[in-house]
C-alpha positions, 0 to 999 in steps of 0.5 A: 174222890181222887180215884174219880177223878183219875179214872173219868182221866183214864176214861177220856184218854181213852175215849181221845186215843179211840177218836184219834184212831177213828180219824186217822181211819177215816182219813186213810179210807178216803185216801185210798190206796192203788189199785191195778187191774189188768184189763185181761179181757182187753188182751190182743189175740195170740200171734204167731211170732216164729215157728221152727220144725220143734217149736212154736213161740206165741205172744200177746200184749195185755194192758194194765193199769193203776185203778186207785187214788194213790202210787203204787209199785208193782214189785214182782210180775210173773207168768204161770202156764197151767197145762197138766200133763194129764191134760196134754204132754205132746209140748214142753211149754215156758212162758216170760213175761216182760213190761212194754215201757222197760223191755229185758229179755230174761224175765225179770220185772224191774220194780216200777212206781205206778201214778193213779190212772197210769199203767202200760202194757205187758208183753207175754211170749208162751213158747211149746216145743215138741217132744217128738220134734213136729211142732205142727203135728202136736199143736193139733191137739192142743187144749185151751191153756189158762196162764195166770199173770202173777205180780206182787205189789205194794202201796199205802197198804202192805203188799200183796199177790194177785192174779189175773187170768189170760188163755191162749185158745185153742182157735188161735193157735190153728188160725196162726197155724193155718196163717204160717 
């Protein structure tokens, strides 16, 4: 009899641990958690901002925000350029990243709390340097080249990578050449 009893405890203990559980779930679902988007597609075009005999630097600005219910930190946010040489090898190309509101110039993301529905806007410099020494003459034949933006970030949940995808085309950088 006392083994019954003890185990309809085990099972309620049980089943109360099983229902706290699911509460608790239930409670951090409708917290949520931050959520960035950047707003790729809101981009403003490539511009030209200087030119020499060798290089070529262009820029653009890209929006983002925090989507999401809660704070959250963008801790790391980097570019990555994707041009394989087999594609084009006439530039050597590098690209920096830099947040509008906390300006550096050496390519570090400072850590920064986003609140919900806030955000800023990134600032990305691609710079192409001839490999012959006649920027003009190589950037002819320059492709479409995707840049993946990288940033890590954290919230209520663990942190995590994410990309999103800009690309600076082929038309804008002849419309900026025309321009200069």
């Amino acid at each position: 009899m006392y083994f019954y009893i003890g185990l309809n405890i085990i099972i309620a203990l049980i089943g109360c641990i099983a229902a706290l559980y699911l509460a608790f779930r239930l409670f951090s679902w409708k917290q949520g958690d931050a959520k960035f988007i950047i707003e790729a597609r809101r981009r403003d075009p490539f511009a030209l901002k200087s030119m020499s005999t060798d290089t070529a630097v262009f820029e653009t600005e890209v929006p983002f925000h925090n989507g999401g219910k809660q704070l959250g930190t963008i801790m790391d946010f980097y570019p990555r350029v994707l041009l394989p040489r087999e594609q084009y090898d006439l530039c050597a190309v590098t690209a920096q990243l830099a947040n509008k509101d906390a300006e550096r110039d050496d390519g570090y993301w400072e850590s920064v709390i986003y609140y919900p529905h806030k955000g800023s806007r990134i600032r990305v410099t691609v710079t192409l340097t001839s490999k012959g020494g006649n920027i003009r003459e190589d950037l002819r034949t320059f492709p479409d080249m995707p840049v993946d933006l990288v940033y890590q970030a954290v919230s209520r949940s663990e942190w995590y990578i994410h990309k999103a995808r800009i690309t600076l085309k082929t038309s804008e950088v002849r419309h900026a050449l025309e321009q200069a």
